[in-house]
N, C-alpha and C positions, 0 to 999 in steps of 0.2 A: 460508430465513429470514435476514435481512437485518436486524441491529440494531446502534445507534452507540454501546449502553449508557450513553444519558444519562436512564435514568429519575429521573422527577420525586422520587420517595421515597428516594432512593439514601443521601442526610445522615440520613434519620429514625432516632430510638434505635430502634424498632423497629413494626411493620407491625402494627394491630387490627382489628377488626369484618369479620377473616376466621376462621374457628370451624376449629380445629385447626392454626394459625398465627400466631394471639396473640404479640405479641412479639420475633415472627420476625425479625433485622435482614434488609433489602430484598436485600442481597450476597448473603447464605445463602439466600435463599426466590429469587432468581435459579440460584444454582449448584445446587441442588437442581431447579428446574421442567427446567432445564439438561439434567442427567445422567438425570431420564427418560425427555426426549424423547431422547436418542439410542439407544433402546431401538428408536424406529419411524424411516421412512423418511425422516429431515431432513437438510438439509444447512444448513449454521450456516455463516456470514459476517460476520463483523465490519466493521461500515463504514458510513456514512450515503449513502444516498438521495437524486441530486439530482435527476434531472432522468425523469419516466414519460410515456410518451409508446402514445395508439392503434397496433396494427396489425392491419388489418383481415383478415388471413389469419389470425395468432394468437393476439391479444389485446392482449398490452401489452408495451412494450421497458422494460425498467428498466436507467439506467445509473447505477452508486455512484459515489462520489467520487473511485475510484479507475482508474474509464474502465471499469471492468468490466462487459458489457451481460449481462441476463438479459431469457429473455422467460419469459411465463407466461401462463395463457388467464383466469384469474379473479388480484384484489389484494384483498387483506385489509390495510390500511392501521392501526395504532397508533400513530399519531407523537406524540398526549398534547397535553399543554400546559407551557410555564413558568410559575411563580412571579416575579409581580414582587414581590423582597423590599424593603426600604425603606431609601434610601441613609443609614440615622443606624450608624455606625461600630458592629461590637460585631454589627448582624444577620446579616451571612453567615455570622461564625462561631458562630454561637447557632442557626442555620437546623436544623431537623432534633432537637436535641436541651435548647432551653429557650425559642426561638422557633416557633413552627406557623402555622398560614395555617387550620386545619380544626377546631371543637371536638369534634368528630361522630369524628373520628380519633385527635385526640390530650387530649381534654377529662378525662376520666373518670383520667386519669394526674395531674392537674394539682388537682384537689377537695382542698379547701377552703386552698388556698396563696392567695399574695396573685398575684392575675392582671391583666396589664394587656393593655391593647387599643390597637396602633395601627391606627389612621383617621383619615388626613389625605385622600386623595385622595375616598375614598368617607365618607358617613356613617355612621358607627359605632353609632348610637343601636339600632338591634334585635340587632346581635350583641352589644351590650353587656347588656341585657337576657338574651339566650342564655347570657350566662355565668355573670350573677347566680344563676343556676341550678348553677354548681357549687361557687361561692365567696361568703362574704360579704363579700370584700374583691376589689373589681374597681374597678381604674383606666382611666379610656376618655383615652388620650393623641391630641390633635389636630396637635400640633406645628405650629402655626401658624393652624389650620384655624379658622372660625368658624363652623359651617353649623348648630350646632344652633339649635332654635326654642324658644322660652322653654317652651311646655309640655312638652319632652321635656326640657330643664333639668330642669324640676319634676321630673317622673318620674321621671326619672335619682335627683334630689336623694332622692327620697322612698326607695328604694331602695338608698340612702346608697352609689351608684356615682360615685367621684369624678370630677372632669371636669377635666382638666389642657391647657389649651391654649397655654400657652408653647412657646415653638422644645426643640426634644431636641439634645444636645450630642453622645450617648455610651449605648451601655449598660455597665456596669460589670459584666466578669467575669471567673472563674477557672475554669480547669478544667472548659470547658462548661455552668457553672453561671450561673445570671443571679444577680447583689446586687443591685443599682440601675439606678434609668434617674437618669441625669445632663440636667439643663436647663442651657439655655446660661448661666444667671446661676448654675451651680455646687451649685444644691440638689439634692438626691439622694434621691428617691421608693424606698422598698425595693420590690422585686415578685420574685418567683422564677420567672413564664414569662409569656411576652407572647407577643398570637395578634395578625393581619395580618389588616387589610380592605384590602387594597392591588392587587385585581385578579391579572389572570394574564393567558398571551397562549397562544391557540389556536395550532399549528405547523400551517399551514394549507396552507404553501407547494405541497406535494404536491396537497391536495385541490384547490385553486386551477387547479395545471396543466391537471387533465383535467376540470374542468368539474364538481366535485360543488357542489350546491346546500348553502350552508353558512346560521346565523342572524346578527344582526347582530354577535353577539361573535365569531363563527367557524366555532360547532364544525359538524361534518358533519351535515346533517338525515339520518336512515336509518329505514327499515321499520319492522316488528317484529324482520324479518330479518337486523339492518343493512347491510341494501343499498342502498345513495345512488341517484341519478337517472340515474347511470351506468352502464350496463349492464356486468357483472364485478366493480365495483368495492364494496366493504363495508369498514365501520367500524368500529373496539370499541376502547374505553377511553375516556381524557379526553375526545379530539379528538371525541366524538360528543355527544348531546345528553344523556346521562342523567348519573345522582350520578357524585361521582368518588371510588371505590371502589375500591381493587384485587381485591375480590371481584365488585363490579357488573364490572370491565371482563374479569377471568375468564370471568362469566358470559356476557359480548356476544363474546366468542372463541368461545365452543364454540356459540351459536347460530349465527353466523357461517359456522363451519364445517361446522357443518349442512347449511346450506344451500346452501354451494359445492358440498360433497358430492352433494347432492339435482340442484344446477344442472348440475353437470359430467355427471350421469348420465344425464339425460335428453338434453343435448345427443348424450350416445355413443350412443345408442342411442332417435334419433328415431323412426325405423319400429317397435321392440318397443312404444312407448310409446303409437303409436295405437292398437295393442289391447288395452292394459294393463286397462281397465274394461268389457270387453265382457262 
C-alpha cells in the first residue's frame, strides 16, 4: 500500500455521513483505519506514485518517487481529486473548517447561520437554491461574474437569496472563524461559512498512463466491480464516477477488493475452475 497522505479532507473540522464516525477529524479516522490493517498482511509505504507501467509476465511495474520499483499482478488505484479553492485571500485558511466545497458534507453543521456561496467560475444559481434549504440567510457571491438570467434573478429574489456581484477583496477572520466577506470598495457583508462552486481536478495522471477510459472531467469509468477497461486495473473513491463520500469510497474499496480477490483466484487455479459447476 503506497500513499503520499494528501487526502482531499485532511483540513475538514471533522468527517459525516459515515454512521459511527460522525465527526471524526480525517487524521484520527486515518491513524485508526492505519493500526487495523496492521493486524493483516500489509506493508505501508509512504510515498507518491509516478510512473505504472504493463508487464506482461506479471502485471504491472510501479515505480514511487523515490526510484523504488514494486510489481504486482492486480492495481487498486485511489488517487481522489483536488479542490480548486478560490484565489480571494482568507480561503485556504478557512478551507476545511468555515469554508466547504460540499453541503451534503458539511451543510447540516452550518443551519440557519448566515451562509454565503462563491460561484464565479461555474453558475451558482441551483446550489444556491440547495442552500436556501438550510438557512434563510444565503448570500450567492459572483465576484465579478454576470451569468445569471433575469428569471433566476427573480427566483433568487423571491426567495430573498441575496445576489452580490462586485469583485471580493478578502474574507475577514479570526481564529478559523469567518466575520465577513470584504468587497473591493471596502463594504463588509457578515456570513459565518461560505460553500465553493468552483470545480475540482481529477489526479488522473496515473489512470492516463495505462490507458483507463476516463469521462470528460476525468474520473475513471469502472463496472459495478470497479474495474476500468483495463484488465487488473480498478478504482474506488473520488477519481471514479460515483458521489464523493468517504463512506461511498469505503464501500468501492471492499467491492474492489472482492473482486481482485475472486480475479486472483480463478486465475490460481484455472483448471479447478473448469469443473467448478459440474
Amino acid at each position: 500500500m503506497i500513499d503520499a497522505g494528501n487526502q482531499r479532507n485532511l483540513k475538514s473540522h471533522g468527517l459525516h455521513n459515515f454512521i459511527t464516525r460522525d465527526g471524526i477529524l480525517p487524521p484520527d479516522f486515518l491513524n485508526l483505519a492505519y493500526e487495523q490493517l496492521r493486524n493483516y498482511m500489509i506493508t505501508f509505504h509512504h510515498g507518491t506514485v509516478n510512473t505504472i507501467e504493463k508487464e506482461e509476465a506479471i502485471g504491472f511495474k510501479v515505480v514511487d518517487d523515490q526510484g523504488k520499483v514494486n510489481y504486482c499482478k492486480k492495481l487498486l488505484l485511489a488517487t481522489g481529486v483536488k479542490d480548486n479553492i478560490p484565489e480571494v485571500p482568507g480561503m485556504k485558511e478557512l478551507w476545511g473548517c468555515a469554508v466547504f466545497h460540499c453541503p451534503f458534507c458539511d451543510g447540516y453543521e452550518c443551519k440557519e447561520s448566515h451562509i454565503g456561496l462563491y460561484a464565479q467560475k461555474h453558475n451558482g444559481y441551483g446550489m444556491a437554491l440547495a442552500l436556501r434549504s438550510l438557512s434563510k440567510k444565503v448570500t450567492l457571491f459572483t465576484d465579478g461574474a454576470f451569468y445569471l438570467k433575469s428569471p433566476q434573478r427573480t427566483q433568487l429574489r423571491e426567495r430573498n437569496i441575496e445576489v452580490v456581484t462586485r469583485r471580493l477583496s478578502h474574507l475577514n477572520h479570526s481564529g478559523g472563524k469567518l466575520h465577513s466577506v470584504v468587497l473591493v470598495n471596502g463594504e463588509e457583508i457578515p456570513c459565518d461559512y461560505i460553500f465553493t462552486h468552483h470545480g475540482l481536478q481529477v489526479k488522473r495522471q496515473l489512470l492516463d498512463q495505462i490507458g483507463c477510459n476516463c469521462t470528460a472531467k476525468g474520473a475513471a469509468i469502472t463496472n459495478r466491480r470497479q474495474q476500468t477497461n483495463v484488465k487488473g486495473v480498478y478504482v474506488a473513491g473520488d477519481a471514479s464516477i460515483d458521489m464523493h463520500f468517504v463512506v461511498v469510497a469505503a464501500a468501492e474499496g471492499v467491492k474492489a477488493a472482492v473482486a481482485i480477490h475472486n480475479d486472483l483466484l480463478q486465475e490460481d487455479n484455472k483448471e479447478a475452475m473448469k469443473v467448478k459447476d459440474l
